[in-house]
N, C-alpha and C positions, 0 to 999 in steps of 0.2 A: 607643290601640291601634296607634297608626302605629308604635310603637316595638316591638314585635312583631312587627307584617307584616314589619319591615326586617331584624328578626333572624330571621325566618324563609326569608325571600330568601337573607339572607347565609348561615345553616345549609345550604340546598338549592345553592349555588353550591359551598359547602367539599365537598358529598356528592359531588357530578357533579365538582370538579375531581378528588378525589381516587380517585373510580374511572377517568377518562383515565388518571390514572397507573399507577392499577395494571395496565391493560393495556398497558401500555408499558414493564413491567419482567417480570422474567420470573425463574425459575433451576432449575438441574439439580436433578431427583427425589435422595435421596441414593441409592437403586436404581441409579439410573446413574452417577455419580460414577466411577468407576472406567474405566467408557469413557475420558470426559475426561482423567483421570490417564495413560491409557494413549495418548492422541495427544498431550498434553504432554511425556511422556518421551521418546518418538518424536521431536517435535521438539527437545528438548534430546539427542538422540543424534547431531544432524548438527554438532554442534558442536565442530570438531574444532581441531587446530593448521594444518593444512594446508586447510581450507575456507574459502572467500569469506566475511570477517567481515557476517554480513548486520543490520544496525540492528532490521529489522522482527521478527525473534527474537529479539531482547533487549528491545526494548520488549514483548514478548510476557510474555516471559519474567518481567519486572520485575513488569508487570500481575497476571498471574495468581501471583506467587511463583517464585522457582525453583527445583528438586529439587534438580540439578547447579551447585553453587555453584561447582564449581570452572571447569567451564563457562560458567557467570554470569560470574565475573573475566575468564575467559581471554578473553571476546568484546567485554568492556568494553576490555580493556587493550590488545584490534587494534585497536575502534574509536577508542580512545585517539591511537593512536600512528599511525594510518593517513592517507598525501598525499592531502588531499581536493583538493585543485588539480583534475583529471582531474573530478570528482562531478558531476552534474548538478544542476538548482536541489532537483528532487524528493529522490534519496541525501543531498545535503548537508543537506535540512529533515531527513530519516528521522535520520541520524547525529546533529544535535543532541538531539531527543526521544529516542534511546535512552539518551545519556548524560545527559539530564537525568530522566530514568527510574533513570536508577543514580547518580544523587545526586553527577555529577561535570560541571565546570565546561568548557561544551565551548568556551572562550577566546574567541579571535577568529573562529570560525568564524561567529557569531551577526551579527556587521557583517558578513562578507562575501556572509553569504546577502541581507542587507540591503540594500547595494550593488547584489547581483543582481536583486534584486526591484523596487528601484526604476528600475532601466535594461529590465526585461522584456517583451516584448510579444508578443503573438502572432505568427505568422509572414504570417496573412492575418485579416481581419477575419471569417470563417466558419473557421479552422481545426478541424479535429475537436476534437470535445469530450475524446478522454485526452489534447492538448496540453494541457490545465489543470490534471491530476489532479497532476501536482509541482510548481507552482505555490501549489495549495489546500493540499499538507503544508508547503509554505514560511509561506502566510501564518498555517496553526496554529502550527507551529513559532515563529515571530515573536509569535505572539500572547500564547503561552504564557510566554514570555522580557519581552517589553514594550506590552502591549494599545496605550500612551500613542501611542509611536512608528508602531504598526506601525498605527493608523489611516487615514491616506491611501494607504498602497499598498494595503489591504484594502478602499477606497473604490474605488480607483481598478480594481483587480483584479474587482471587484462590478461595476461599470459595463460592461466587456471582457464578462463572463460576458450580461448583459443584451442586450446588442447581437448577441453571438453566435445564429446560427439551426443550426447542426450537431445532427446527433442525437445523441441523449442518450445517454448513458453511463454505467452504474451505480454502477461504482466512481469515477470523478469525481465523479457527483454528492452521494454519500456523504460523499466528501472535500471537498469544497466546505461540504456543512452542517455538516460537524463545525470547520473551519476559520472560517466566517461566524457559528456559534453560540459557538464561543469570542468572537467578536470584539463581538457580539452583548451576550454575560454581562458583557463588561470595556469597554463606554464607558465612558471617564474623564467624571467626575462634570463639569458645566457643558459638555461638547461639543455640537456642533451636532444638535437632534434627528433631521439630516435624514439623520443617519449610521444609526439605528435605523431609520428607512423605509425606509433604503434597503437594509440588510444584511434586511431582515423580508420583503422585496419577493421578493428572489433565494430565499430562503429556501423562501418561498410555491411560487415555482415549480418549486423543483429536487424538495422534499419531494412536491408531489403526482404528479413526473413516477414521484419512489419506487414510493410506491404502487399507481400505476396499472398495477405491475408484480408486486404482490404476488398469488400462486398461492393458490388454492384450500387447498391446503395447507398454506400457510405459507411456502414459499420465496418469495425476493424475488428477480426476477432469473434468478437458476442456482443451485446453492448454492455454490460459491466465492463468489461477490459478495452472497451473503446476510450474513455477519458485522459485512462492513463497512455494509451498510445498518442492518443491528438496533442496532450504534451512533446512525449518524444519526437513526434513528427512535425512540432512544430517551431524545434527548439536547434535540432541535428543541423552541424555542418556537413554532415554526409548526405547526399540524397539516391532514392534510388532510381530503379528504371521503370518502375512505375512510378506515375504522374497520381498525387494525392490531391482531391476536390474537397479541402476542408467543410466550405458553407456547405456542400452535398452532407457530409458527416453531421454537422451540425442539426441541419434542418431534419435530418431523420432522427438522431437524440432527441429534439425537440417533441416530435409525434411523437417519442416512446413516452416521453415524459408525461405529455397529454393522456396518453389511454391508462396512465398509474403504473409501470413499470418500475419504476425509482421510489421505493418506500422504506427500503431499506435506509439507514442510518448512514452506512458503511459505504453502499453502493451510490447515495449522495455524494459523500464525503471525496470520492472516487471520479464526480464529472461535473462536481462546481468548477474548480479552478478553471477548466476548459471554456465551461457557458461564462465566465469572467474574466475570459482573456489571459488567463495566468498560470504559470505552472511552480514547480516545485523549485528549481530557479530563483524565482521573484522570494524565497522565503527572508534569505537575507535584508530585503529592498522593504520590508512591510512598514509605513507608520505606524506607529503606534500612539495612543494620546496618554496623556500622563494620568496615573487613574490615585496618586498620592498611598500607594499602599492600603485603600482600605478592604478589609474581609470580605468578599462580595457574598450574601445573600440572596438566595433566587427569590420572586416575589410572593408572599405569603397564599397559603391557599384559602379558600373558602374555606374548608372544614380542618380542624386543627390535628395535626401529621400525629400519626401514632408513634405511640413510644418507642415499641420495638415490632419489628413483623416475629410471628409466631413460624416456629419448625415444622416441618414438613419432614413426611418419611419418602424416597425415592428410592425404586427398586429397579438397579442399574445391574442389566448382563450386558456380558462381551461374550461372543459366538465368533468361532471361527472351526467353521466345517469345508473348506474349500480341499481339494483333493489337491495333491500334490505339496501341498505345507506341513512341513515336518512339525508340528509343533497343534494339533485339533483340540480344541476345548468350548466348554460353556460353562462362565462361572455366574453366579448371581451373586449381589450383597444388594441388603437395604442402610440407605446411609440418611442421616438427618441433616439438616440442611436450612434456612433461612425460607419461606416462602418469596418469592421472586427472585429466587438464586439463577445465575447463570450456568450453562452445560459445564464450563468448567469449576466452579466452586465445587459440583458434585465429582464429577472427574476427581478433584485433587482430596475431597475429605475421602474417594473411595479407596484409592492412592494411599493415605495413611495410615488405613485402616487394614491393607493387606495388598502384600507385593504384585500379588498374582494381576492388580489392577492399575501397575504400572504405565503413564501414556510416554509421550513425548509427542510437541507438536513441530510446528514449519508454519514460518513464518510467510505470511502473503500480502495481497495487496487489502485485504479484508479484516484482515488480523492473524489471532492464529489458528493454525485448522491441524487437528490432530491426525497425525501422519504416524505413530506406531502406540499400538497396546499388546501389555505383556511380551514383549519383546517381538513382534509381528508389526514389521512395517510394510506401508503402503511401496506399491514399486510401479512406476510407469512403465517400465520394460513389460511385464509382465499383468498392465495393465489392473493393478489390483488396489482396492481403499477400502480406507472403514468408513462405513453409513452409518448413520445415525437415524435411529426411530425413535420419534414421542409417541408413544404408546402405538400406534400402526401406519403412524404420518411421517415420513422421511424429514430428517431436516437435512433440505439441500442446500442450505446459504455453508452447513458446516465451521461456523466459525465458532468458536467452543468461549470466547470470553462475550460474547455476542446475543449469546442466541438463548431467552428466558427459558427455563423450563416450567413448561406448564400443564404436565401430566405425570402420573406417579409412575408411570414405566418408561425408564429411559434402556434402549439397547442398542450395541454397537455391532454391527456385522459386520465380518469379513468379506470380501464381495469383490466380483469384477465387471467390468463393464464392457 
């Protein structure tokens, strides 16, 4: 009879592992279906000649299929052709995953993210937790290209995260599990097992910090930073001690989505793969159909495209009157600029134009969001960020490649919250 009790054991383990999983998968009613179609289009509409090639809406894009093929091509063929020299470690991982998402050979980009990652290091041994969040797409990215290779910096990367005590961060920590879970699935056969405790370990604790954050109703987080979790949560060999109700997640995304929540480009681009079943994972896995090389053209407009957009004057301060910062100013410059420039085109022609208007950004799940002007940076300890106002209107999305500028007063404040 022993050989029965064992097969009974093993029957109730295959039952229980196989409903874990089903709550950890999830997918659109076809009732709603159409929602979704209709913020995919949305985001395949910002897909222009003249818009910032963004990687994260063509891996979106790839993921979920895309309508606009010819916007599919035209975004592969800037990300193609575009000097990543200037990229950060996080942009240069996102631009490989997009083109390897579209079934195209992103060259030498792949060693030099490598290079980079192997020379990287935090800035302080506590630095805020989104310093890791372009780091964690580099090490997927690396993962996804060569698991073999990309072992010891994903070790070494794993140990930095461990050490670190900064609080927690959703979308890093997302990014972290999907990047250590790929690394995780692809130890090369005969390595050291201490690589799998040790990638299990980080795992254990980023996935339950997840959780301890999942709402009553399903969001994780906020719901922009729920997509990227329903990924991680639904990819981890680690689980935690809270029980995750994926379809509860879902079905409440699906209402937000309804009442127009999701208009952003970005914040699409952020919970397709999810309403599609797929995550960042699947990047290497994507078809692609053979499109024979040619130039794609978006489809001609009614009225014939202007030659050039005309310059615009933008009258950009940086303000920082907060007590206790060693360093109080208010500068103004007016800077010219493209009409339908983004924050950062003026950012960076201010930039050239005199030191004092020095940025530096941080890489997120949005893009990048500027984290220090004239040498004053933002500090989570401390609770402090620069805000951005178009003329007396906050821009809270803050994402500086992103966000049009469509008022002649741009200013940044110093500020806490």
């Amino acid at each position: 009879m022993a050989w029965f009790t064992l097969y009974l054991l093993n029957l109730l383990w295959a039952v229980a592992g196989t409903s874990t999983q089903t709550q950890r998968s999830c997918s659109v009613p076809p009732a709603q279906q159409p929602l979704v179609n209709g913020i995919q289009v949305l985001m395949e509409s910002s897909v222009t000649s003249s818009a910032f090639p963004n990687p994260s809406i063509l891996i979106a894009m790839n993921l979920a299929g895309a309508y606009n093929v010819e916007a599919q091509k035209l975004l592969t063929y800037k990300l193609m052709a575009s000097d990543t020299a200037d990229l950060t470690i996080g942009q240069l991982a996102l631009t490989i995953m997009a083109l390897t998402s579209s079934c195209r050979d992103p060259g030498n980009k792949v060693s030099v993210l490598q290079r980079q990652m192997e020379n990287w290091a935090p800035s302080s041994p506590n630095a805020q937790a989104s310093t890791f969040y372009g780091p964690s797409l580099a090490v997927l990215a690396l993962c996804q290209k060569n698991s073999e290779t990309t072992l010891p910096i994903a070790a070494r990367f794993a140990k930095i995260l461990l050490a670190n005590s900064s609080p927690f961060n959703m979308d890093t920590g997302a990014m972290v599990t999907l990047a250590l879970t790929c690394m995780y699935n692809k130890i090369p056969v005969g390595s050291e097992e201490g690589y799998r405790s040790l990638f299990s370990q980080v795992l254990k604790d980023v996935v339950e910090n997840i959780s301890m954050r999942i709402k009553d109703n399903g969001i994780i987080g906020n719901i922009y930073s729920t997509g990227l979790a329903m990924q991680a949560l639904s990819v981890t060999p680690e689980h935690s001690h809270k029980e995750w109700n994926c379809q509860k997640t879902m079905d409440t995304i699906l209402k937000e989505i309804e009442q127009g929540k999701f208009h952003n480009p970005m914040s699409i681009a952020q919970i397709l793969p999810s309403l599609k079943g797929k995550t960042y994972l699947d990047v290497p896995y994507v078809s692609c159909i053979p499109d024979h090389e040619v130039q794609p053209s978006l489809p001609s407009q009614t009225n014939p495209p202007a030659t050039s957009s005309p310059n615009i004057t933008i009258t950009y301060t940086i303000n920082n009157q907060l007590r206790g910062v060693e360093l109080q100013f208010n500068y103004t410059i007016n800077v010219s600029v493209k009409a339908g420039s983004v924050l950062l085109i003026v950012l960076e022609e201010a930039q050239r134009r005199s030191s004092k208007f020095k940025f530096e950004t941080t890489m997120t799940s949005w893009g990048p969001v500027v984290s220090s002007i004239n040498n004053i940076a933002e500090n989570v300890h401390h609770k402090t960020f620069w805000q951005f106002l178009s003329g007396k209107t906050p821009l809270n999305e803050g994402v500086a490649d992103y966000i049009p500028v469509n008022h002649e007063h741009i200013t940044a404040n110093f500020t806490q919250y």
